[in-house]
FIRO-857592 format. One record per residue (C-alpha): x, y, z; residue in three letters. Coordinates in steps of 0.001 Angstrom, whole numbers, plus 500000, padded with zeros to 6 digits. Layout:
% residues N
XYZALA...
This chain:
% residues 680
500000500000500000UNK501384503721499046UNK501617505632502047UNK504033508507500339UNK501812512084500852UNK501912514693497918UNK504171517459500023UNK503458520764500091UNK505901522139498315UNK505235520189495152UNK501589521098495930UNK502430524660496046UNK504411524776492946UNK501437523758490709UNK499078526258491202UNK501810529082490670UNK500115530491487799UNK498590533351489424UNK499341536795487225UNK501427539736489396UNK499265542324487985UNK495630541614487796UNK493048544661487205UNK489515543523489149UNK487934541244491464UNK485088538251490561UNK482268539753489716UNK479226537001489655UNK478670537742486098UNK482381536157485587UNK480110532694485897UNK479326532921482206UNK483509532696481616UNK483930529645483913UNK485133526676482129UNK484938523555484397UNK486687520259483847UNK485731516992484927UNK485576513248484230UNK489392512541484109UNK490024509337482411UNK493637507427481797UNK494439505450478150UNK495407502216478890UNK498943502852477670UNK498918505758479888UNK500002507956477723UNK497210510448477423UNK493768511374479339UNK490592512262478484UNK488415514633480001UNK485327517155479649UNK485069520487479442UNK481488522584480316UNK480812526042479309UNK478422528177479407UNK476425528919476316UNK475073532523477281UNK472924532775474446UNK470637529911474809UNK471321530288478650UNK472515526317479187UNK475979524356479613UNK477350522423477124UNK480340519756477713UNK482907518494474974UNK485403516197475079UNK489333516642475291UNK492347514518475236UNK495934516032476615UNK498758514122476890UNK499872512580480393UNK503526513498479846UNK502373517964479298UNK504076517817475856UNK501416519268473729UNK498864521533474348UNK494962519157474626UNK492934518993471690UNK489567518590471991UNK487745515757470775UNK484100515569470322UNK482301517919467580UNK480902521299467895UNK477809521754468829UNK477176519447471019UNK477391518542474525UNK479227515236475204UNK480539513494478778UNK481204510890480461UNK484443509493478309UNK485748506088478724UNK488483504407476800UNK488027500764475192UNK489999498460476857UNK492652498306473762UNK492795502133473236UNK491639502990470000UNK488468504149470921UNK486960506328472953UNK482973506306473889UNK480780508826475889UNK477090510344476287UNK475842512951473937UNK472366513498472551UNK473215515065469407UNK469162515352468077UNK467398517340470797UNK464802516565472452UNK466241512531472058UNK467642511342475090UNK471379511227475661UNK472600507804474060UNK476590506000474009UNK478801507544471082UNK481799506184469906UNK484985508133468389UNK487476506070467121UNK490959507691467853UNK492440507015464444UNK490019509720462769UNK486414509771461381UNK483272510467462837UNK481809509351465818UNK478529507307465404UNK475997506078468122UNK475568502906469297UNK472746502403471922UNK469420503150471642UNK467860503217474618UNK463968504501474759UNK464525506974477562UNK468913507277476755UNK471466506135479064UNK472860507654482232UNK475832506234482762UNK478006502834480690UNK481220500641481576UNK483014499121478807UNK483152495172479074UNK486529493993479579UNK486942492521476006UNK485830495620474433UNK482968494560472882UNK480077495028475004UNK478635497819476763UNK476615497911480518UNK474741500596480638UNK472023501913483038UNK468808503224481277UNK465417503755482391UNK462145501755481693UNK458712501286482057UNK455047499860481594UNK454439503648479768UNK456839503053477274UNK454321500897475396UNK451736503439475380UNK451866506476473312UNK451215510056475062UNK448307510303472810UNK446784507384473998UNK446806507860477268UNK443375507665478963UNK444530510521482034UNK447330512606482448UNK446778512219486164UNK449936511960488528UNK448610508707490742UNK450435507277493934UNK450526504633496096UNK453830504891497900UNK455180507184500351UNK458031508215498179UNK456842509951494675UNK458991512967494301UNK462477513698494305UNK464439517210494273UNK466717516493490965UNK464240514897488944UNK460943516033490383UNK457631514053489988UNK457843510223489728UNK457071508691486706UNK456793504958486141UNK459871504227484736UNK462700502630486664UNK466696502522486111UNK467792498895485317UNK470724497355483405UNK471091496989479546UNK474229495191477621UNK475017496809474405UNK476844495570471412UNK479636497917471635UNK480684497109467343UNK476976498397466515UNK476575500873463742UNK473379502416463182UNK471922499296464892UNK468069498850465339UNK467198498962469038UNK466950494927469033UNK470711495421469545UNK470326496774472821UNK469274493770476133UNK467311494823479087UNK469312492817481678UNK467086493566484606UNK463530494582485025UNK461306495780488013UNK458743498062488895UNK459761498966492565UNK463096499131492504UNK466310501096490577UNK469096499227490007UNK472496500897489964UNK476620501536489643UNK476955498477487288UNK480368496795487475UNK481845494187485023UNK483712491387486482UNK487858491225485357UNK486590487925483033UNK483458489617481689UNK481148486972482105UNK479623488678485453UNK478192492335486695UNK478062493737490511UNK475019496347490616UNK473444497756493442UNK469719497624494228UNK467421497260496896UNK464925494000495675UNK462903494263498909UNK459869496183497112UNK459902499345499819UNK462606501237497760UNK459538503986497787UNK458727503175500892UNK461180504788502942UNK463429501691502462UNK467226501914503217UNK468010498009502277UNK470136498355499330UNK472276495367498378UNK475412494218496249UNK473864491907493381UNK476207489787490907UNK474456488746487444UNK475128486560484865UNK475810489112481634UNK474221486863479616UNK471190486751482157UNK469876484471484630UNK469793484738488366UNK470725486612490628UNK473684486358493444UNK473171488381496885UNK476843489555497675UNK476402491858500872UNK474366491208503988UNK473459494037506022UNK469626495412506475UNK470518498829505486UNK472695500331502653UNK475370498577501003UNK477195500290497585UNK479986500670495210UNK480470497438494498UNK484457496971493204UNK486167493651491753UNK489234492246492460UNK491751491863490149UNK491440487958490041UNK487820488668489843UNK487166486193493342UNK485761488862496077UNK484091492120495465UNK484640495419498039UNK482102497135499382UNK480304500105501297UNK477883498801503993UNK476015500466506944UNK474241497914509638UNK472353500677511079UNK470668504001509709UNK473356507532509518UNK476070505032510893UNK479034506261508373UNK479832503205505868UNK482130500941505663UNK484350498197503893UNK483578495017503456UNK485165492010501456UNK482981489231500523UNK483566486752497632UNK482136487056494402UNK480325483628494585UNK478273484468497556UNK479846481438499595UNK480069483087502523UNK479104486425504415UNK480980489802503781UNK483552490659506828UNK484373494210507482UNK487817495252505885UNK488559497770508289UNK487450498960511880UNK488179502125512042UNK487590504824509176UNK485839507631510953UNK485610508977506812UNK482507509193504777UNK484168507276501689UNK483191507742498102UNK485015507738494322UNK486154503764495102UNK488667502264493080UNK490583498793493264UNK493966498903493016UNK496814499332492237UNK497510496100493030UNK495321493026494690UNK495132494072498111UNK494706498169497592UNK491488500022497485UNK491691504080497394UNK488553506357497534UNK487948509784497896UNK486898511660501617UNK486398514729502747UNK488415515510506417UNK489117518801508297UNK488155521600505415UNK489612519137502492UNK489191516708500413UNK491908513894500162UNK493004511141498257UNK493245507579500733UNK494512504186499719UNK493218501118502065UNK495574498025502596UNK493118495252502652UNK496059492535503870UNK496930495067507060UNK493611496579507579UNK495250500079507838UNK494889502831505527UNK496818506484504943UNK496221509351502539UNK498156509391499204UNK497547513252498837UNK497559515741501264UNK498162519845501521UNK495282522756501776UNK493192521964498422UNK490538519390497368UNK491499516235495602UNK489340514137493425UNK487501512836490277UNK490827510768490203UNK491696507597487720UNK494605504835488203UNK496310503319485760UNK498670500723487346UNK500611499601484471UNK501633502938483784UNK502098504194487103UNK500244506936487464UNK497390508581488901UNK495463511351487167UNK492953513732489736UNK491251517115489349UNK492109519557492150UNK491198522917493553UNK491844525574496071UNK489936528679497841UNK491603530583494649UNK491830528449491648UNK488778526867490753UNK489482522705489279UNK492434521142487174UNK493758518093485711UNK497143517105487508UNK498911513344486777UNK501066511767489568UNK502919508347490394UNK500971506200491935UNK502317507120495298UNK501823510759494957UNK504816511938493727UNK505885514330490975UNK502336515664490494UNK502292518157487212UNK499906520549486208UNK498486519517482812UNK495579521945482340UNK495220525453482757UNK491062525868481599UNK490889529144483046UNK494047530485482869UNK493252533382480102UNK490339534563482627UNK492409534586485916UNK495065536128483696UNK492390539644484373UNK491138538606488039UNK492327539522491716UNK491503536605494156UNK491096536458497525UNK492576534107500062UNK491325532414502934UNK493272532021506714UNK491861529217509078UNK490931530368512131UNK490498527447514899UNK488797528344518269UNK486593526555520601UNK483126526550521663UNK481536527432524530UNK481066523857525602UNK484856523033523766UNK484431521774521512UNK487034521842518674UNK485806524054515412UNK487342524879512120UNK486802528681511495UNK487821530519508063UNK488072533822507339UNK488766535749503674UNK490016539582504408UNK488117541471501670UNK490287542660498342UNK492009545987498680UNK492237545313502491UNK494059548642504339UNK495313548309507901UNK493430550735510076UNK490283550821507795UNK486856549009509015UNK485189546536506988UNK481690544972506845UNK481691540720507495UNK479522538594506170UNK478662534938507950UNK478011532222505787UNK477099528935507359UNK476470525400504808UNK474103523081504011UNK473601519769505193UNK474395519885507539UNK476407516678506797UNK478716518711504540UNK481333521084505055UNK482757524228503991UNK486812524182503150UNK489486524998501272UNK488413524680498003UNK486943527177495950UNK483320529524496132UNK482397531858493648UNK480351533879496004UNK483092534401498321UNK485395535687496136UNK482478537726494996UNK481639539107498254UNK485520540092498874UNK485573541891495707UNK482950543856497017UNK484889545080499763UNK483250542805502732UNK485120540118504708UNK483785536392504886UNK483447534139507831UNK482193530402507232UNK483089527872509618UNK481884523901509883UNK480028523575513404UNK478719519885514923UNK477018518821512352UNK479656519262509646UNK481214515986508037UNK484701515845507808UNK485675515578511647UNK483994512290512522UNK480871510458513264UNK480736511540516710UNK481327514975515732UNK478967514663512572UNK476222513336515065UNK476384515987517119UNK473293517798515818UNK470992515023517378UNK468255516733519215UNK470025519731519096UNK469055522022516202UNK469544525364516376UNK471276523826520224UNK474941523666520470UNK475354524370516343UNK474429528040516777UNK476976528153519998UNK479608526715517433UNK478495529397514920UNK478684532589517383UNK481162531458519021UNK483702531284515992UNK481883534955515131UNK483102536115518502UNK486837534730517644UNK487090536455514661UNK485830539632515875UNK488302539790519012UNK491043538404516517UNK490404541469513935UNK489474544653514775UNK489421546098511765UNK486151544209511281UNK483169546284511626UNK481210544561513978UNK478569546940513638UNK478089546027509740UNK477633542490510448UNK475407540127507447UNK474589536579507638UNK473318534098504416UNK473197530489503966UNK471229527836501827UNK469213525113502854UNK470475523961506275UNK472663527420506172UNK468864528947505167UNK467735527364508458UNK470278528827510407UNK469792531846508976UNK466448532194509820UNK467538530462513584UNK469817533160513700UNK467948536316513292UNK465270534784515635UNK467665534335518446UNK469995537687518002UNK469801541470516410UNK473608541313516084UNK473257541277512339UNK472333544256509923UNK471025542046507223UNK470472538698506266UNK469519536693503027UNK468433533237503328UNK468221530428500232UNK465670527868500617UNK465807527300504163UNK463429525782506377UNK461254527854508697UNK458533525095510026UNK459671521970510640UNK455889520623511061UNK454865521390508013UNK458424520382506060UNK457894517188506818UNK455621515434504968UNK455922518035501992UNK459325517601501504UNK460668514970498803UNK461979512770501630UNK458755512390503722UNK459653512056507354UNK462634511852507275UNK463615514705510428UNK463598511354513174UNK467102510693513404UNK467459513986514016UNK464657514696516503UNK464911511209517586UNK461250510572517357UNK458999511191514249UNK456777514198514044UNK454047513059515557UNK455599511279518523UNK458056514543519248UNK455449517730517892UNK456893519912520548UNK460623519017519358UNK459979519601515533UNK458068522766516976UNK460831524354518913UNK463502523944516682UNK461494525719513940UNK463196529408512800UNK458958530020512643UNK458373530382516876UNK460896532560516997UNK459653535269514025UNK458393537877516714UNK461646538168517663UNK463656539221514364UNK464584542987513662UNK466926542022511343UNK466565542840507388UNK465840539815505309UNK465739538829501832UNK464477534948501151UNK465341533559497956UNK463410530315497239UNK463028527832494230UNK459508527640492334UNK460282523563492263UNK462110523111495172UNK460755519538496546UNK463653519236499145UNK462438522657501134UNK459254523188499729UNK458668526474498488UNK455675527010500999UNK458923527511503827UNK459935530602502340UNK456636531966502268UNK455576530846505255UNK458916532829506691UNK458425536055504488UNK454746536208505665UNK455716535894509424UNK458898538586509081UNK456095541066507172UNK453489540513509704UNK456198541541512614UNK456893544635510310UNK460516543369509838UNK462056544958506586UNK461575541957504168UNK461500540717500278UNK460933537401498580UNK462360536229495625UNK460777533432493835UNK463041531457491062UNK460625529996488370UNK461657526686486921UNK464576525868489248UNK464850523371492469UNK466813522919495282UNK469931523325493614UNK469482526632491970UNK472966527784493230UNK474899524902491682UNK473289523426488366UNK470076525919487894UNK469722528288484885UNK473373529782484741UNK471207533541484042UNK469566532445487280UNK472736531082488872UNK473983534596488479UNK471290536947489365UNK471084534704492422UNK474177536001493705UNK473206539214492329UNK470166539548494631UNK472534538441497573UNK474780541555497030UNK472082543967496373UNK471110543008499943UNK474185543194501711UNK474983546913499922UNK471376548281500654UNK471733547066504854UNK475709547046505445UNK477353549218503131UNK473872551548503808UNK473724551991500161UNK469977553379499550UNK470400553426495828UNK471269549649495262UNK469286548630492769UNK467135545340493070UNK468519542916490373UNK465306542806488409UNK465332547067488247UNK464490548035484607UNK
């Protein structure tokens, strides 16, 4: 097992690309000039990797990805790959090299389908045809088959025109979902795909598995190709609030089915080893437990056993190998994001990467001996980098935004540790706004996350940077609650919403304050989405320390959240009784009992199609605040969900953060002609 850490020197070296004269700060309109890479994928000689690139089309107000290819040694400058046009992800690499597939739909409105591009020229053609297109594909290990994951239903054999109602009918607990909105009939489920198929009819593509009540998932060809590891939960309560996913090995040629894992709640990322005889996987044996590896062979002889005893990591991005006894993944701890490798034969494990960024999206290609990641930090947003295997010599091989930061002035970010008042540990951060002058006072703002099982870090935020440019400083911190510092520490927030998290919170606000004078602590704002939108609200109900506040889809009434909300009731673990058994619980911990109390300004921005915090908790807040005569405005976002800030409408992406800073210069700069983003 590689043990060697990337050192922080190296680290340092390659993001030294930063301009020593740059002319303005990020402005959020700078969002439209964002390119963003992703989907990092080795050659199996090594020698080159492919990858996408997303921009945004301003015109027709949407992102479109290509496909690129750059050499793994930096000796030429990356070409790109896939035409003009159209938007294309996802690349893989047949297992001899000389062709290269992904996901396009290149005849809108068709669903996305598998394309191949052969690498020694010509066009590339398509070669599944799924009725509803394909999400995701794995090349077979012979090259000429495809697994793919596409969606089907009973629907599918009945036109839209001949459809007696266009009624949405239910009869599970479970029929809506934030990303993809209103249930449908149609369920994800394996399909093997001729992968030498030219304009084939659809007969060429095989429904492998079938089921109305359940999705299967993360398909996984066995090292001889005669097998595939999915994931799925065959108990029939998938939409019933179930949590029993399972590890599944199938014939892929068809036939029955093999239960790998053994645990009554989930169990994912199934990954082969190299002699194809056991299979790795994540499993939980009880509900928010963080998961865990287990081995368990391929055959289903025997049960799984856990691989290791104590990862305190939330674990995700799993590969096997290099080598027959080495798993790495992917984990967020303290503020980053690391690389880990996992000795299976010592049961011990140690991160491959390390230093003040966030590592990821990473590839392995063991018989070339190297290791290909994307990386950022709190002022370069992601690139490609290639290393050994064991983390050394890492190189810069992209520079996708380099002709943009070439004109920008970035801020930095300082950590700023401190304890709570019962404490308790916390990671504080603080960015000194751009143009910063000893002896001059500046306005703060106070972000808090989402989650909260997330955390905030090292690695980059568009608004920040924003908000610096504007001349205020930034405080975020990750209280209990936060992932990245342990279960214990993760689990925290039990019972205690709004409890010891907003102690955390004001506490690392008091730090900062005593730490730096030169912040204003008279000019103090506060913003957040979702669980930051909930502490938000919690905030101004509990304190008139801040001048103004904008909150993002946060909740504001827990009682009526649940049961509106895409996840039904889902609030127990945290209240640790469901609503009706703990009413007075969900009841105090809602921002809503405490509305009589706020003073402070407040704009709510909230989501037309927001099924995670249903749109009813903003106005439910913005009703309250106007009926206590609290200065207040609501912003409603047609056509976008919960995650307007990340994937909505990039125009709407924007003026998002464009309503946020309207806010902050109307109630802390005291700026009475800011004009309201919408203004003619």
């Amino acid at each position: 097992m590689s043990t060697l850490r990337l050192k922080l020197p190296a680290l340092a070296l390659m993001f030294v690309c930063a301009p020593l004269l740059a002319s303005r700060g990020v402005t959020a309109e700078d969002y439209f000039a964002f390119r963003f890479i992703a989907d990092p994928a080795i050659s199996p000689d090594g020698r080159q990797i492919a990858y996408t690139v997303t921009t945004i089309d301003t015109a027709a107000n949407r992102r479109v990805s290509s496909v690129w290819v750059v050499s793994a040694s930096g000796g030429a400058e990356p070409r790109q790959l896939s035409a003009e046009g159209f938007s294309s992800s996802a690349p893989h690499w047949s297992p001899d090299g000389t062709r290269l597939a992904f996901l396009s739909s290149r005849n809108p409105p068709a669903a996305q389908q598998i394309w191949i591009l052969r690498l020694d020229g010509g066009e590339a053609h398509q070669v599944s045809h799924l009725k509803n297109g394909a999400s995701s594909f794995q090349w077979s290990p012979d090259g000429t088959h495809f697994v793919a994951l596409g969606r089907s239903g009973p629907s599918d054999a009945v036109p839209a025109s001949a459809r007696k109602s266009d009624v949405r009918h239910y009869k599970t607990i479970s029929y809506k979902f934030n990303d993809t909105g209103w249930y449908d009939d149609k369920r994800s489920h394996l399909w093997v795909i001729d992968a030498g198929a030219i304009n084939a009819a659809t007969d060429s593509d095989r429904q492998l598995t079938s089921g109305d009540d359940w999705n299967d998932t993360d398909p996984q060809w066995s090292p001889d190709g005669l097998r595939i590891a999915f994931v799925s939960d065959r108990t029939g309560r998938e939409y019933e609030e179930g949590f029993n996913k399972d590890v599944w090995v199938i014939p892929a040629g068809g036939g029955s089915l093999t239960k790998i894992s053994d645990h009554d709640f989930e169990d994912t990322s199934p990954r082969w080893s190299p002699d194809g005889r056991r299979i790795v996987f994540l499993g939980k044996t009880k509900r928010r437990q963080f998961p865990q590896f287990y081995a368990a062979p391929s055959d289903g002889s025997a049960s799984s056993k856990l691989a290791i005893g104590d990862l305190d990591l939330i674990p995700t991005e799993v590969h096997w190998g290099p080598g027959a006894n080495e798993v790495r993944f992917a984990a967020g701890t303290k503020a980053q994001t690391q690389i880990f490798s996992l000795d299976l034969g010592t049961r011990r494990f140690a991160p491959v990467t390390s230093g003040e960024a966030a590592f990821h999206a990473f590839d392995i290609n063991e018989k070339a001996g190297i290791m290909a990641w994307l990386s950022n930090t709190f002022d370069k947003m992601d690139d490609l980098y290639v290393s050994s295997l064991d983390g050394k010599d890492a190189r810069q091989l992209t520079h996708v935004n380099a002709k943009l930061w070439s004109d920008l002035d970035v801020a930095h970010v300082e950590r700023v540790p401190y304890k709570s008042t019962d404490g308790w540990a916390i990671d504080g951060f603080l960015v000194k706004p751009l143009g910063w002058q000893p002896g001059k006072k500046y306005p703060m703002i106070l972000s808090v996350h989402g989650g909260p099982a997330g955390q905030y870090g090292v690695d980059w935020y568009h608004e920040f940077q924003v908000y610096a440019a504007k001349g205020w400083a930034v405080f975020f911190c990750n209280p209990r609650g936060s992932t990245g510092y342990g279960e214990k520490f993760e689990r925290g927030i039990v019972n205690n919403w709004g409890g010891m998290d907003y102690q955390d919170i004001m506490s690392g606000v008091d730090a900062v304050l005593k730490q730096n004078p030169w912040i204003d602590d008279q000019k103090l704002g506060v913003t957040g989405g979702s669980y930051g939108g909930f502490m938000t609200n919690w905030i101004v109900g509990h304190t008139n320390r801040f001048r103004a506040a904008v909150t993002l889809r946060g909740v504001s009434n827990f009682i009526s959240d649940d049961g509106t909300r895409d996840g039904a009731y889902g609030h127990e673990d945290d209240f640790r009784g469901i609503l009706f058994d703990a009413f007075d619980q969900y009841w105090d911990a809602s921002p809503l009992k405490y509305a009589k109390n706020v003073k402070t300004p407040t704009l709510i921005l909230h989501s037309d199609n927001d099924f995670r915090v249903p749109i009813e908790q903003g106005e439910q807040w913005f009703r309250a605040l106007k009926h206590y005569g609290v200065n207040t405005e609501i912003v409603f976002f047609p056509r976008e969900n919960h995650n307007l800030t990340r994937t909505g409408e990039p125009k709407h992406l924007v003026e998002s953060l464009n309503w946020q800073c309207y806010w902050f210069q109307r109630f802390l700069d005291g700026n009475a002609a800011a004009k309201a983003p919408d203004a003619e």
